[in-house]
N, CA, C and O atoms as a GROMACS GRO file, in nm:
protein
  520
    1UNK      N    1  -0.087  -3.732  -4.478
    1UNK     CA    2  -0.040  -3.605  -4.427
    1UNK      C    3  -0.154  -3.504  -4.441
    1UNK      O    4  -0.219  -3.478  -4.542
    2UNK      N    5  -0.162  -3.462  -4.345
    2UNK     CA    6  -0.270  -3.352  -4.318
    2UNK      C    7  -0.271  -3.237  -4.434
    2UNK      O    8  -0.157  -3.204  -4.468
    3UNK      N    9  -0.355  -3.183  -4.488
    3UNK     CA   10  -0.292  -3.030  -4.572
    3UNK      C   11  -0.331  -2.899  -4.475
    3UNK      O   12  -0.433  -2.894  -4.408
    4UNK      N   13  -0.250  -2.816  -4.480
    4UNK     CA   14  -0.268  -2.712  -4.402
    4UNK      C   15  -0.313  -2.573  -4.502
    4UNK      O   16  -0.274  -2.553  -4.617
    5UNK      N   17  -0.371  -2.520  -4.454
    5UNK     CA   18  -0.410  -2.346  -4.521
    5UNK      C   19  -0.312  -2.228  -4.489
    5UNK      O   20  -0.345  -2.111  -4.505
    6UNK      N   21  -0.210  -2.261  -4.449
    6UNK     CA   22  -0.078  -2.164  -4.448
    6UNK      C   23  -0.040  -2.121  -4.530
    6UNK      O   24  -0.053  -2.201  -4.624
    7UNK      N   25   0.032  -1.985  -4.577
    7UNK     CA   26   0.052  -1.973  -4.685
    7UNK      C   27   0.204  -1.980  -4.739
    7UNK      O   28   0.302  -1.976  -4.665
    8UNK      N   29   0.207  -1.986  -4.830
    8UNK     CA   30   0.373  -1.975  -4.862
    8UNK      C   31   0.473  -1.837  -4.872
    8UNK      O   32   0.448  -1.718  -4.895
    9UNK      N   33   0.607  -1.917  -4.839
    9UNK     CA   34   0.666  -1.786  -4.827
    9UNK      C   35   0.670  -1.677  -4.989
    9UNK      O   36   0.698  -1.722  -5.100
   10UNK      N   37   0.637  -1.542  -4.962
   10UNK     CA   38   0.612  -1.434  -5.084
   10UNK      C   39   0.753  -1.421  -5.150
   10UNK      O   40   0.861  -1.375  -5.115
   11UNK      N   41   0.689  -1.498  -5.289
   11UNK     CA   42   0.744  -1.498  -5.422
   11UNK      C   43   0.824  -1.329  -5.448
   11UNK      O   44   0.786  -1.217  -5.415
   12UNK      N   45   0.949  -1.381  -5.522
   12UNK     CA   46   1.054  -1.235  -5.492
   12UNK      C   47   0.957  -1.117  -5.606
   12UNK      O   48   1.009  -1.007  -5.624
   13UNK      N   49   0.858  -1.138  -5.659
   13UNK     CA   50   0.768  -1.038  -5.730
   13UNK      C   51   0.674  -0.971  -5.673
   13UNK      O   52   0.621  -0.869  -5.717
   14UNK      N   53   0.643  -1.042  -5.546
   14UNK     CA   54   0.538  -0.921  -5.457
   14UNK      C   55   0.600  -0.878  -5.346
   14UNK      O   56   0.553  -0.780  -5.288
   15UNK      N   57   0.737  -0.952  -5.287
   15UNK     CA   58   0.807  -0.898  -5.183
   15UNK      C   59   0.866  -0.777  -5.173
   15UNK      O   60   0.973  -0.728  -5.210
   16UNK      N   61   0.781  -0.743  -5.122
   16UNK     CA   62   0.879  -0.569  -5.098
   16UNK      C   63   0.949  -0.551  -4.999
   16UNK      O   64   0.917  -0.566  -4.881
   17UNK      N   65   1.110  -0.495  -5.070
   17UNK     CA   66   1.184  -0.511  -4.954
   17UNK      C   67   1.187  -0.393  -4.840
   17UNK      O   68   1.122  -0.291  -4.862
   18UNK      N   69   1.252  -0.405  -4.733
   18UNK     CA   70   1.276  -0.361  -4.628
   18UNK      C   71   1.393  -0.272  -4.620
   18UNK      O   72   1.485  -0.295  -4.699
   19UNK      N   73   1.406  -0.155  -4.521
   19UNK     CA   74   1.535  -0.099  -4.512
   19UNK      C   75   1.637  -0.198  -4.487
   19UNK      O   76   1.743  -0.224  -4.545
   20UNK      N   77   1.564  -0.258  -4.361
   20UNK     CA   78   1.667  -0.376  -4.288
   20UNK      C   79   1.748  -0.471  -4.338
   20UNK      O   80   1.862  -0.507  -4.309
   21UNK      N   81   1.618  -0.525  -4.466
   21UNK     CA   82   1.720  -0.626  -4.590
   21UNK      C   83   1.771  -0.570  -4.664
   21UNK      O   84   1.866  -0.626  -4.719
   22UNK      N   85   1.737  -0.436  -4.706
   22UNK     CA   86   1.879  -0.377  -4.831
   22UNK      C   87   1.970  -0.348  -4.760
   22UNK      O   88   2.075  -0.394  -4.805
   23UNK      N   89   1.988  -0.268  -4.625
   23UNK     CA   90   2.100  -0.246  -4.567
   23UNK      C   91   2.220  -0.349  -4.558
   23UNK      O   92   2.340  -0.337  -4.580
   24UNK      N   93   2.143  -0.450  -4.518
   24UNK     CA   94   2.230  -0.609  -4.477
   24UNK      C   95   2.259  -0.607  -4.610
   24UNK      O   96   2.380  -0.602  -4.634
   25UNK      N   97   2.168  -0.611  -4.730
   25UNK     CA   98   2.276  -0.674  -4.834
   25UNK      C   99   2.366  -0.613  -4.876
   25UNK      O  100   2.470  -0.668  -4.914
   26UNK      N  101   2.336  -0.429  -4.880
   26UNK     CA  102   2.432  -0.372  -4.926
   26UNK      C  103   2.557  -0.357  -4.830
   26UNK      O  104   2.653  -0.294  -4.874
   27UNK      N  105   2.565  -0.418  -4.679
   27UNK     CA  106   2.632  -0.447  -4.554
   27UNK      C  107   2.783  -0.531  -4.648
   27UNK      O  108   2.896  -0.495  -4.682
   28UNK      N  109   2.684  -0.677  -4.664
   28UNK     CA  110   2.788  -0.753  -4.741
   28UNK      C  111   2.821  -0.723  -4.896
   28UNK      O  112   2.894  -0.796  -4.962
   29UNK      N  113   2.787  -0.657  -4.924
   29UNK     CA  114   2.859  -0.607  -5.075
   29UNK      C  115   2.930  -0.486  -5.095
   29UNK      O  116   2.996  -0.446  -5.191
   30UNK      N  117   2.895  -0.421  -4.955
   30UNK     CA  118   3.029  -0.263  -4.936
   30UNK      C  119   3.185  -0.416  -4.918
   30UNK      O  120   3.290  -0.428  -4.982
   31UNK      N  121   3.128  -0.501  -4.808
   31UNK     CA  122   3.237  -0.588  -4.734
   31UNK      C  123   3.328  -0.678  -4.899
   31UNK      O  124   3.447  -0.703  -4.918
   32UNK      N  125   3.235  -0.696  -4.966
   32UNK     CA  126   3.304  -0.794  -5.114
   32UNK      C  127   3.397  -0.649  -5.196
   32UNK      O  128   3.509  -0.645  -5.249
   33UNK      N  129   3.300  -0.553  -5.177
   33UNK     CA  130   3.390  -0.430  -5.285
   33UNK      C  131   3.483  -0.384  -5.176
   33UNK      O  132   3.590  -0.439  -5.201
   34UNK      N  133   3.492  -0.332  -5.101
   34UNK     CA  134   3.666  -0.331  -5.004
   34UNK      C  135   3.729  -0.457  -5.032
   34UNK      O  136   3.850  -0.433  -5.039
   35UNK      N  137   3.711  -0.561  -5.049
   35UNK     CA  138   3.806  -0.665  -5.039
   35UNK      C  139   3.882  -0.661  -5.193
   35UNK      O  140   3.996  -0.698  -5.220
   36UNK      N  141   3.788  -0.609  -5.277
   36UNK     CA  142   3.843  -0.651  -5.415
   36UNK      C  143   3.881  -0.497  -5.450
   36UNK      O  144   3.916  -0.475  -5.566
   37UNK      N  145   3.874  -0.356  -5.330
   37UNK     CA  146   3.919  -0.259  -5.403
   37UNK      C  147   4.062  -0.279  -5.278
   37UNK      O  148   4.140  -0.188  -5.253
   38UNK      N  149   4.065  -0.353  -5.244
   38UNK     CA  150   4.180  -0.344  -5.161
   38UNK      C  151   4.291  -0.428  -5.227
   38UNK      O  152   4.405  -0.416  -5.183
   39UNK      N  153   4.252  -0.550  -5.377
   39UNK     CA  154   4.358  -0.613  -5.438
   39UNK      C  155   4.380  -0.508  -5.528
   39UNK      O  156   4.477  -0.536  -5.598
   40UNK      N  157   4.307  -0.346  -5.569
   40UNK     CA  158   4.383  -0.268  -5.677
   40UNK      C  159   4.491  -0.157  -5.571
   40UNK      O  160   4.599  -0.106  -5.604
   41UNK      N  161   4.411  -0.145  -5.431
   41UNK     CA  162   4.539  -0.099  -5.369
   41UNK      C  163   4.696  -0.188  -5.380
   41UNK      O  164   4.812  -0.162  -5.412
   42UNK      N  165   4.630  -0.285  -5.342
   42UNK     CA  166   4.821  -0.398  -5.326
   42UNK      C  167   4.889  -0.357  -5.443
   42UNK      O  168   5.010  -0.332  -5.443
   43UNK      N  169   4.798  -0.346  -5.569
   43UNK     CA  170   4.815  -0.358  -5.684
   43UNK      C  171   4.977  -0.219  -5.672
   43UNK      O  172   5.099  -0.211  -5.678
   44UNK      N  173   4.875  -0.153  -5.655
   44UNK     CA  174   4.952  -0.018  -5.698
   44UNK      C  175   5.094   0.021  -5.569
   44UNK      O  176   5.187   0.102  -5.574
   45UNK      N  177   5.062  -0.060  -5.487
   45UNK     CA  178   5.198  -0.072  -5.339
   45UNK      C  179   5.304  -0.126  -5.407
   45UNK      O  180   5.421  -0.087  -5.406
   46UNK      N  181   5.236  -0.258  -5.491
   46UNK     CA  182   5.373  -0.355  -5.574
   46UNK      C  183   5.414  -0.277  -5.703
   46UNK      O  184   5.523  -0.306  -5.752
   47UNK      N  185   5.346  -0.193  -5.757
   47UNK     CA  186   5.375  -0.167  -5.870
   47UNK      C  187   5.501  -0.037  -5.808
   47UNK      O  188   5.619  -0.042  -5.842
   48UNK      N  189   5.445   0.067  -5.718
   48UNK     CA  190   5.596   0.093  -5.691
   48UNK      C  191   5.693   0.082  -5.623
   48UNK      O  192   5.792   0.153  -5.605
   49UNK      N  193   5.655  -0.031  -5.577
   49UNK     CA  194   5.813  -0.116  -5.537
   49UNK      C  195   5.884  -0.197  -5.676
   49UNK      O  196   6.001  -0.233  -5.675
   50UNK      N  197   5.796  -0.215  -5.786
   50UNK     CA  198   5.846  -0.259  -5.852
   50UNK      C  199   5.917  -0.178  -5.993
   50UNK      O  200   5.940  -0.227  -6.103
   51UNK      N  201   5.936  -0.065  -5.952
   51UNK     CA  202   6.036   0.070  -6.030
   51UNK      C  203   5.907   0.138  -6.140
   51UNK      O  204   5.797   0.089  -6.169
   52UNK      N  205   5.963   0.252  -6.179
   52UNK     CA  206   5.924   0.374  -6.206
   52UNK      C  207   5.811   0.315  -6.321
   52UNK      O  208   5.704   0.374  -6.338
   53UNK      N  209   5.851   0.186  -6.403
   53UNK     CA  210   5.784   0.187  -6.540
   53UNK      C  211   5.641   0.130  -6.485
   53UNK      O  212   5.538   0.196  -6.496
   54UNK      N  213   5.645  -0.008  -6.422
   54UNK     CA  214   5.542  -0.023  -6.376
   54UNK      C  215   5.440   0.050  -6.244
   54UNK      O  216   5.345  -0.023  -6.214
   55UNK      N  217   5.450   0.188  -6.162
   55UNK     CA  218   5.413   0.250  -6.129
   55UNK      C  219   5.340   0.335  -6.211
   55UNK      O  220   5.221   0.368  -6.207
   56UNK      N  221   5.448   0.371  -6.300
   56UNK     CA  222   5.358   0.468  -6.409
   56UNK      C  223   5.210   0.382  -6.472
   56UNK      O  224   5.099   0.434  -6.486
   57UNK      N  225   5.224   0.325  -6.485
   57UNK     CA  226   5.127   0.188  -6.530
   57UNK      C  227   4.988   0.183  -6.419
   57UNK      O  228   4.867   0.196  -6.431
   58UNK      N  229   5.049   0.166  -6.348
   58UNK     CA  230   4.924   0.209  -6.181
   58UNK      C  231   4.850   0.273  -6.227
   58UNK      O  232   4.742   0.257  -6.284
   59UNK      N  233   4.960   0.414  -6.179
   59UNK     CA  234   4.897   0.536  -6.172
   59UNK      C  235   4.816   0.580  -6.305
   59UNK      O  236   4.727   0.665  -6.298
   60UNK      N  237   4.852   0.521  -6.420
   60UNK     CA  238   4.766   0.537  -6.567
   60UNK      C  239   4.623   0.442  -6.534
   60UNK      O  240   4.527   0.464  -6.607
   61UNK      N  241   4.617   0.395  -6.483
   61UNK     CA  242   4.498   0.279  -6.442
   61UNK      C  243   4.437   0.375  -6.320
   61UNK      O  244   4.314   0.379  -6.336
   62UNK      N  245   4.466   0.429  -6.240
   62UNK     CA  246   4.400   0.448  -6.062
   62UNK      C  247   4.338   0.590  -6.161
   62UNK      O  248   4.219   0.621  -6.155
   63UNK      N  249   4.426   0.659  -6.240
   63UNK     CA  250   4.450   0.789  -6.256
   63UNK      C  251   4.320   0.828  -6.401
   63UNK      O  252   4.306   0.938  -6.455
   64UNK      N  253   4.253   0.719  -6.428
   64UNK     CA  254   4.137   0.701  -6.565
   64UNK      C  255   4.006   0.740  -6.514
   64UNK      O  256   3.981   0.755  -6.394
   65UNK      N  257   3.915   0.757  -6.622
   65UNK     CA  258   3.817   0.782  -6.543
   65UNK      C  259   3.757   0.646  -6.448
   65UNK      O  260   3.690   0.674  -6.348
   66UNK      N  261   3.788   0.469  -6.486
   66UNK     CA  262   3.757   0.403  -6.464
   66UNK      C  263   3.780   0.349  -6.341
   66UNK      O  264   3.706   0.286  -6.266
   67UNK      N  265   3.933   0.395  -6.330
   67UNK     CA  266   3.995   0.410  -6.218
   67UNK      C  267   3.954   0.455  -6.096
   67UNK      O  268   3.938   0.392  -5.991
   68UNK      N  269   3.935   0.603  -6.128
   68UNK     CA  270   3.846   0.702  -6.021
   68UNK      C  271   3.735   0.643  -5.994
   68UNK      O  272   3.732   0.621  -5.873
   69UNK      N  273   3.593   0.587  -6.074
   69UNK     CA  274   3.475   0.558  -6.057
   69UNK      C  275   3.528   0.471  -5.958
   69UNK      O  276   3.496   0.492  -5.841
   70UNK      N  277   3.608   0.374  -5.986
   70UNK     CA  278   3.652   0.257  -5.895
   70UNK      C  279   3.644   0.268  -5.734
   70UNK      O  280   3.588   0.207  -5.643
   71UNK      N  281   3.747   0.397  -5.750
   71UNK     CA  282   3.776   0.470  -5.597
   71UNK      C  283   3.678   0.521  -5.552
   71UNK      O  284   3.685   0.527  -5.429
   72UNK      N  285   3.553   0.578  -5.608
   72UNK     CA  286   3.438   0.657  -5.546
   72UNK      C  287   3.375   0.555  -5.492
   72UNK      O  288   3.314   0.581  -5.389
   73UNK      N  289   3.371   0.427  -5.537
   73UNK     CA  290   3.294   0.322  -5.488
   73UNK      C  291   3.340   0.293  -5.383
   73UNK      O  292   3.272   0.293  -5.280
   74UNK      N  293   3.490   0.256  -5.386
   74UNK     CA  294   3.555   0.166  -5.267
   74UNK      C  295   3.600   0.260  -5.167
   74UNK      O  296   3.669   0.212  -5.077
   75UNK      N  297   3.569   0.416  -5.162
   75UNK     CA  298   3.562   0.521  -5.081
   75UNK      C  299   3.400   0.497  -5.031
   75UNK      O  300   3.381   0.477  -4.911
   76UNK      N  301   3.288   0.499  -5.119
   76UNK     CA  302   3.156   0.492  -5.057
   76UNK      C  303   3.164   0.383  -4.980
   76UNK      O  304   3.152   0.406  -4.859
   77UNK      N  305   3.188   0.230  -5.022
   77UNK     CA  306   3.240   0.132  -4.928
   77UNK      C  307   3.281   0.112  -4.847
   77UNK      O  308   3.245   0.014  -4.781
   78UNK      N  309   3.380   0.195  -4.806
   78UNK     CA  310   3.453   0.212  -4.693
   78UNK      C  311   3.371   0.276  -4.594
   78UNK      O  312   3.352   0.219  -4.487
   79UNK      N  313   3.308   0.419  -4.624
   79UNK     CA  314   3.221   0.450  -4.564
   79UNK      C  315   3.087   0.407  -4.466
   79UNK      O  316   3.045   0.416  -4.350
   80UNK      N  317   3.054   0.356  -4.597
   80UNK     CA  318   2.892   0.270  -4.501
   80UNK      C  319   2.960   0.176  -4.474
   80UNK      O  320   2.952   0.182  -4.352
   81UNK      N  321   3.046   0.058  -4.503
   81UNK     CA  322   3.062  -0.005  -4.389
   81UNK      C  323   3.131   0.042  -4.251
   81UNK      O  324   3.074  -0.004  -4.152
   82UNK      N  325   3.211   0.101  -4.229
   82UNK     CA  326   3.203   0.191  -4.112
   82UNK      C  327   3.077   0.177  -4.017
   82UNK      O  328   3.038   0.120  -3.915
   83UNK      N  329   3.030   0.287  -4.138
   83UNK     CA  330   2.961   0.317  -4.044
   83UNK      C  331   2.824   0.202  -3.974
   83UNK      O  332   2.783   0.187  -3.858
   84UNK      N  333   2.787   0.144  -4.090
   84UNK     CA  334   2.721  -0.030  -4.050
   84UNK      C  335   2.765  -0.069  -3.960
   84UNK      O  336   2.685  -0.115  -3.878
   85UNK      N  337   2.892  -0.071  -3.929
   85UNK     CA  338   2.984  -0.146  -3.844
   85UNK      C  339   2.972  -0.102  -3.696
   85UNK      O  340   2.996  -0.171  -3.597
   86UNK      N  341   2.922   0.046  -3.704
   86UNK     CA  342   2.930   0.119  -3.576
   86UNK      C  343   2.793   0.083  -3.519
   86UNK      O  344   2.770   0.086  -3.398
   87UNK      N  345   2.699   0.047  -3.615
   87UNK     CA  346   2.565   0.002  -3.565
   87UNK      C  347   2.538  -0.106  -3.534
   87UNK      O  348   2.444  -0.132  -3.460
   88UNK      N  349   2.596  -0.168  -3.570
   88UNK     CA  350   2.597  -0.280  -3.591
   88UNK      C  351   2.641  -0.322  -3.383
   88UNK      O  352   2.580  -0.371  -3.288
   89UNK      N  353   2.752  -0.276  -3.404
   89UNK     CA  354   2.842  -0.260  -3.188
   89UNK      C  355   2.761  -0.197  -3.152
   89UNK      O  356   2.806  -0.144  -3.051
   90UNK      N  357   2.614  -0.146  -3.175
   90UNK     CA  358   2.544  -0.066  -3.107
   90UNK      C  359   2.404  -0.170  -3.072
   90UNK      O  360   2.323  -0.167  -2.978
   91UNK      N  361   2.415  -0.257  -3.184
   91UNK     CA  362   2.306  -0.395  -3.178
   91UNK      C  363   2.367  -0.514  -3.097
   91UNK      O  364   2.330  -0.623  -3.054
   92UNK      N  365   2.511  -0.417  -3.097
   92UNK     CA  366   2.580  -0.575  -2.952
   92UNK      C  367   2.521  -0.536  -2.852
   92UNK      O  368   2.437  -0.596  -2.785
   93UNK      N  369   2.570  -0.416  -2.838
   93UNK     CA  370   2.487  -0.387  -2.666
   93UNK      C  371   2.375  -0.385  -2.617
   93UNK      O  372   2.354  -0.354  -2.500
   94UNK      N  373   2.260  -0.427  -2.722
   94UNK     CA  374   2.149  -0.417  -2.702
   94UNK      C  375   2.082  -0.310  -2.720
   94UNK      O  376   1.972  -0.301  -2.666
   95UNK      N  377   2.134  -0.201  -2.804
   95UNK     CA  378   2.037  -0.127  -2.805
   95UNK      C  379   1.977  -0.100  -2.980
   95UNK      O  380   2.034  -0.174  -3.059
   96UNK      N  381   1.877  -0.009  -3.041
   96UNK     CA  382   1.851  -0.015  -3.124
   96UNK      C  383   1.759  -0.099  -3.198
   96UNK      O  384   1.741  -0.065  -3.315
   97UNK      N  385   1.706  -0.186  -3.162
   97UNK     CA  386   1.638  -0.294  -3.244
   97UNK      C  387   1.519  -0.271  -3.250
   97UNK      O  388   1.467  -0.365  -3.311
   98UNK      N  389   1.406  -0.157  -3.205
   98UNK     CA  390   1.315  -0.114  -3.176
   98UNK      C  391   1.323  -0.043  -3.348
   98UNK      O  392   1.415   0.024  -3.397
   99UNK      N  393   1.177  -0.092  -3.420
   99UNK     CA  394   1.183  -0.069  -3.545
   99UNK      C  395   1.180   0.114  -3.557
   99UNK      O  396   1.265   0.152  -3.638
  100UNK      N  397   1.134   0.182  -3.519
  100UNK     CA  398   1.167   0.308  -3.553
  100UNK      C  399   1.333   0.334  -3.539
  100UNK      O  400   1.389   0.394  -3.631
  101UNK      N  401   1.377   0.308  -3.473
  101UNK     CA  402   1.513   0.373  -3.394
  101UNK      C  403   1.593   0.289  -3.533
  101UNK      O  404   1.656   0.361  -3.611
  102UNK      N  405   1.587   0.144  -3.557
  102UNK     CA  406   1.625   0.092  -3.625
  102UNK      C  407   1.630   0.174  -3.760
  102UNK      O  408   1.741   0.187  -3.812
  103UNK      N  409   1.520   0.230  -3.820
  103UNK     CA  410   1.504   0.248  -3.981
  103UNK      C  411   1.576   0.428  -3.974
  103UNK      O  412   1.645   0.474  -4.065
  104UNK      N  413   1.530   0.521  -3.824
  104UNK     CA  414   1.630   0.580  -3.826
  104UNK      C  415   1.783   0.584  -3.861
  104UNK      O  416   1.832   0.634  -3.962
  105UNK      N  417   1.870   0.500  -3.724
  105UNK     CA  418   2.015   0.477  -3.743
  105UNK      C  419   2.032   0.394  -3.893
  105UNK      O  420   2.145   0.397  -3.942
  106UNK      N  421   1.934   0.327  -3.963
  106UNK     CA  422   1.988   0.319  -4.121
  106UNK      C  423   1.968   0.419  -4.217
  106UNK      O  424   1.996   0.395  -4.334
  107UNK      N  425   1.917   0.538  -4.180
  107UNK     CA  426   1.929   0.604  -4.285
  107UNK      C  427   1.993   0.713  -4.230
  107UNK      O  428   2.022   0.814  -4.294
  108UNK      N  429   2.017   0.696  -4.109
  108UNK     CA  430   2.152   0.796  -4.068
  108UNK      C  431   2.291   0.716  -4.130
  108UNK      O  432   2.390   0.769  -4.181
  109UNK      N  433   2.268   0.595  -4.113
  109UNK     CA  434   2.418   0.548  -4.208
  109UNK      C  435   2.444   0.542  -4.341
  109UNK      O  436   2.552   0.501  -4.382
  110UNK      N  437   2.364   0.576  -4.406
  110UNK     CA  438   2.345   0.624  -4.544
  110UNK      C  439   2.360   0.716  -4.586
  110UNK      O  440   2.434   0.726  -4.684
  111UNK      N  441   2.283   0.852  -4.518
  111UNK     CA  442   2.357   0.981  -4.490
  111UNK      C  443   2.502   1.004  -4.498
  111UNK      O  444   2.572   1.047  -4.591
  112UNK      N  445   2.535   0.959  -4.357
  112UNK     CA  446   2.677   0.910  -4.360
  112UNK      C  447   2.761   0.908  -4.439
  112UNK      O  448   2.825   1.005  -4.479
  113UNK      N  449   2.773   0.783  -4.476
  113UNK     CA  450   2.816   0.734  -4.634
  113UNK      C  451   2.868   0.872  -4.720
  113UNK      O  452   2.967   0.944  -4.735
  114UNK      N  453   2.705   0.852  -4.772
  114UNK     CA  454   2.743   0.993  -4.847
  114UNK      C  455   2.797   1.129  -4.884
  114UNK      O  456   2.838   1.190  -4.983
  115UNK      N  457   2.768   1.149  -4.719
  115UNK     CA  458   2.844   1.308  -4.698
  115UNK      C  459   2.966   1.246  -4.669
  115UNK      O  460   3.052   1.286  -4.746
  116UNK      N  461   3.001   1.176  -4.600
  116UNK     CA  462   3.178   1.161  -4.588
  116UNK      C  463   3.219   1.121  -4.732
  116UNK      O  464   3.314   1.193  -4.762
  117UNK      N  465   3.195   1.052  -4.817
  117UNK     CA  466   3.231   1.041  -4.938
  117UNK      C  467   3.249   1.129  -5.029
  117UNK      O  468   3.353   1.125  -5.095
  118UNK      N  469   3.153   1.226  -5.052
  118UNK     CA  470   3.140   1.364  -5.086
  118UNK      C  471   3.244   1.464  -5.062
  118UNK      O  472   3.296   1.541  -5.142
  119UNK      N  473   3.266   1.443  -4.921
  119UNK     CA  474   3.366   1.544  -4.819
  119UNK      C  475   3.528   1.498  -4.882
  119UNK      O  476   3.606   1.579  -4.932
  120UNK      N  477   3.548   1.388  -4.869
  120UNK     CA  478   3.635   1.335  -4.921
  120UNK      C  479   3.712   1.360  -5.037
  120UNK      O  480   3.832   1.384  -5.045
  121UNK      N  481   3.615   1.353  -5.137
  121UNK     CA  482   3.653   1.346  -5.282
  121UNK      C  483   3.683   1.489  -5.334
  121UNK      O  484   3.764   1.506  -5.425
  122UNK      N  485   3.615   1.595  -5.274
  122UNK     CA  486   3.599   1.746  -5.252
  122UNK      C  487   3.737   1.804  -5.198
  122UNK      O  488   3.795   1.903  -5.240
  123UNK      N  489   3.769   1.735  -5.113
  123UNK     CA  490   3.906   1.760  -5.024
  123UNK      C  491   4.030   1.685  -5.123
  123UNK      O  492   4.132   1.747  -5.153
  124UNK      N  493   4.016   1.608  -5.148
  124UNK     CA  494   4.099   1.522  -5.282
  124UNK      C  495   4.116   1.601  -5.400
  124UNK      O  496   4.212   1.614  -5.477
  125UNK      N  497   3.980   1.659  -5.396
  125UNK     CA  498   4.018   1.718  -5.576
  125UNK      C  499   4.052   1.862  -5.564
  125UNK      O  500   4.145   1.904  -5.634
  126UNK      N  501   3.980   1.957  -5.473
  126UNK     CA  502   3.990   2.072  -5.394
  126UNK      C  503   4.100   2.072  -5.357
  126UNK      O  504   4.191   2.053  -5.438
  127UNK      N  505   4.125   2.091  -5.238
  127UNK     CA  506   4.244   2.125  -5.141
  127UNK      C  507   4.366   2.033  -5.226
  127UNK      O  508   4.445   2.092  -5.301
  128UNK      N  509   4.372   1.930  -5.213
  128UNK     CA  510   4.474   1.858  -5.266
  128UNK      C  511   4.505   1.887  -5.376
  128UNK      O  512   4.622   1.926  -5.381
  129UNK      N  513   4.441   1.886  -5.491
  129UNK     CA  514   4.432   1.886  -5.611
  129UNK      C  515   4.465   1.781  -5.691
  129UNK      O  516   4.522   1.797  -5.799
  130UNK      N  517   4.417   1.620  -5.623
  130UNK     CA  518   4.423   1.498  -5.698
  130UNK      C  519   4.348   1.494  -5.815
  130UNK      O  520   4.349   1.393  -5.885
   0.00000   0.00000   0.00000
């Protein structure tokens, strides 16, 4: 077998990543944290269908600080994937893939994210007074 002078693919210590690959990963890990902040929603649907004692129980859990951190996440989650999602139907149609436009619309979805999350939690604790 011949040896070739090609080089190998760069070891994860000099690879520096990309918008494109953190976006994607953090793409599928907004998608894993909705799925698993969506078993503490069920959580708390069954708990008050299931009478006053175990609701209270929920709401002592949703209602902690651990709780809340929980929700800021699976509110930020909700968010960027959204909005990923909207870019994502924007890479169906063909448009976007042109690396400037690209590293733009990802850090417009990050933006995103943030200020609607922000807006959110502001309006929750503000206006509402959750």
């Amino acid at each position: 077998m011949a040896s070739t002078e090609r080089p190998l693919s760069p070891h994860l210590q000099i690879y520096k990543p990309q918008i494109s690959s953190t976006l994607s990963i953090l793409h599928r890990a907004t998608g894993i944290a909705l799925s698993a902040g969506t078993l503490l929603l069920v959580y708390w649907l069954v708990s008050a269908a299931a009478g006053p004692e175990a609701f209270a129980t929920a709401q002592g859990l949703v209602g902690s600080i651990l709780g809340r951190i929980l929700l800021f996440g699976w509110s930020f989650a909700l968010f960027y994937h959204l909005g990923n999602g909207i870019r994502h139907l924007a890479w169906d149609a063909g448009w976007g893939f042109e690396l400037p436009v690209m590293h733009r619309t990802g850090w417009a979805v990050v933006i995103f994210a943030v200020a609607m999350t922000l807006i959110a939690w502001i309006v929750a604790l503000v206006v509402l007074g959750v």
